[in-house]
C-alpha positions, 0 to 999 in steps of 0.5 A: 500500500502507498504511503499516501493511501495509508495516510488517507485511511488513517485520516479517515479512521480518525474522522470515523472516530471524532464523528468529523463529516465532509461536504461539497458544492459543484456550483454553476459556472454563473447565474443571470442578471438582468441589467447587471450593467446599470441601476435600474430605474422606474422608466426600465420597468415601464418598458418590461410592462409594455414588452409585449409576449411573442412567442410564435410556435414552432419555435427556435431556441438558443440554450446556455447550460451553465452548469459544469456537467455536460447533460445533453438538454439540446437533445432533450428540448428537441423532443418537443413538437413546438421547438423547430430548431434548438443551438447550444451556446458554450459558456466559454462565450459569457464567462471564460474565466469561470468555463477555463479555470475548472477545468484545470482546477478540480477543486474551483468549485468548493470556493466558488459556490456562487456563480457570477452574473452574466450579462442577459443582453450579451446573452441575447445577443449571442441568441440573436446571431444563431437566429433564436426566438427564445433563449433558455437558460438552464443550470444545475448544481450539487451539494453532498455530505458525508459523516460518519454512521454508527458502523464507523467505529469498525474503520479502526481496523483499517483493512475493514475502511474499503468493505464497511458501509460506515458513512451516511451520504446525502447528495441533493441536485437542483435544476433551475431554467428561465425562459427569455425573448431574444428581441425584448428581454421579456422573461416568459418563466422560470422553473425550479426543482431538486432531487435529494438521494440518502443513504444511511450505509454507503461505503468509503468510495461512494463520493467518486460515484456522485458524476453517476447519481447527479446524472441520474438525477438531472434525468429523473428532473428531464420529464417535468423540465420538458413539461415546464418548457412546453407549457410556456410555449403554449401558454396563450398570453405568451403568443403573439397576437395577430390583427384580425383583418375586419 
């Protein structure tokens, strides 16, 4: 056994032995602020109360996955009757900094728990030059715990540490989108949802299986997400409203 695998089970027996826990945070790459810009005044929200609705169906859709894993939501939203045509936009385009550190930092995200704001009008623009009506933002993020259980004592051993189920883990995933106009900015909806996986007796590696569990979460959330967007899309006072020739 290696010198630092042996350093990382005494650590580990310790932690079993003092009841210590672990947590994570695998954040978004950012969030999106309207007008991050500028300070928002009263004539900024007479113009959103006379941004008029505009969706026409079918419709096309430029999607910002700000979140750090790669699920194919392009794939999913294609699924929907009402969308003709769906472009992913990369979040190397609206926050490099963010995109590029993590992915030569594997740690960057336990100290970045809250993304930064990307400019919505940048956004929209990027949209518009792929020729999208709608621009869906959507991210997820992961929180995980670890502690001890009432089967820890038994690490003490130390060749038991890799066979005894002694941590109790709980790994939540969140799901948010918003749905904006490329051309006005009017924010049509927003969705919000979670999955929450426990386990009172999990083994030592259970931590290097959460890409899997999150994954599986984010699909478990696809069918009520894809609901979110299709109701928006057909909601009739989102549609645009054509005059009637007398």
């Amino acid at each position: 056994m290696k010198v630092s695998q042996l350093l990382s089970l005494l650590v580990l027996a310790s932690c079993a032995v003092s009841g210590c826990s672990t947590s994570q945070y695998l954040s978004a790459y950012s969030s999106v602020q309207a007008d991050s810009l500028k300070q928002i005044n009263d004539e900024d929200i007479q113009k959103a109360f006379e941004a008029v609705p505009q969706i026409t169906i079918p419709a096309t859709i430029a999607i910002y996955n700000a979140s750090q894993d790669k699920f194919p939501f392009q794939d999913s939203i294609l699924t929907i009757s009402e969308i003709s045509r769906a472009v992913e936009i990369s979040p190397s385009l609206l926050d490099p900094q963010a995109y590029y550190r993590s992915q030569v930092d594997p740690h960057w995200s336990r100290y970045n728990s809250t993304p930064s704001p990307i400019d919505l009008k940048q956004l929209r623009l990027y949209a518009a030059q792929t020729k999208a009506d709608l621009v869906l933002f959507v991210s997820s993020s992961t929180s995980f715990n670890q502690e001890a259980n009432i089967l820890s004592p038994l690490y003490a051993g130390l060749v038991t540490i890799p066979f005894v189920p002694g941590q109790r883990v709980q790994l939540t995933t969140y799901l948010e989108a918003y749905i904006f106009d490329v051309r006005n900015g009017l924010l049509y909806s927003s969705y919000r949802d979670k999955r929450v996986f426990k386990r009172k007796f999990a083994k030592v590696n259970f931590s290097q299986k959460i890409d899997q569990y999150k994954a599986g979460q984010v699909q478990n959330m696809i069918p009520e997400f894809l609901e979110y967007v299709q109701s928006t899309l057909n909601h009739p006072e989102l549609r645009l409203q054509f005059a009637h020739a007398e």
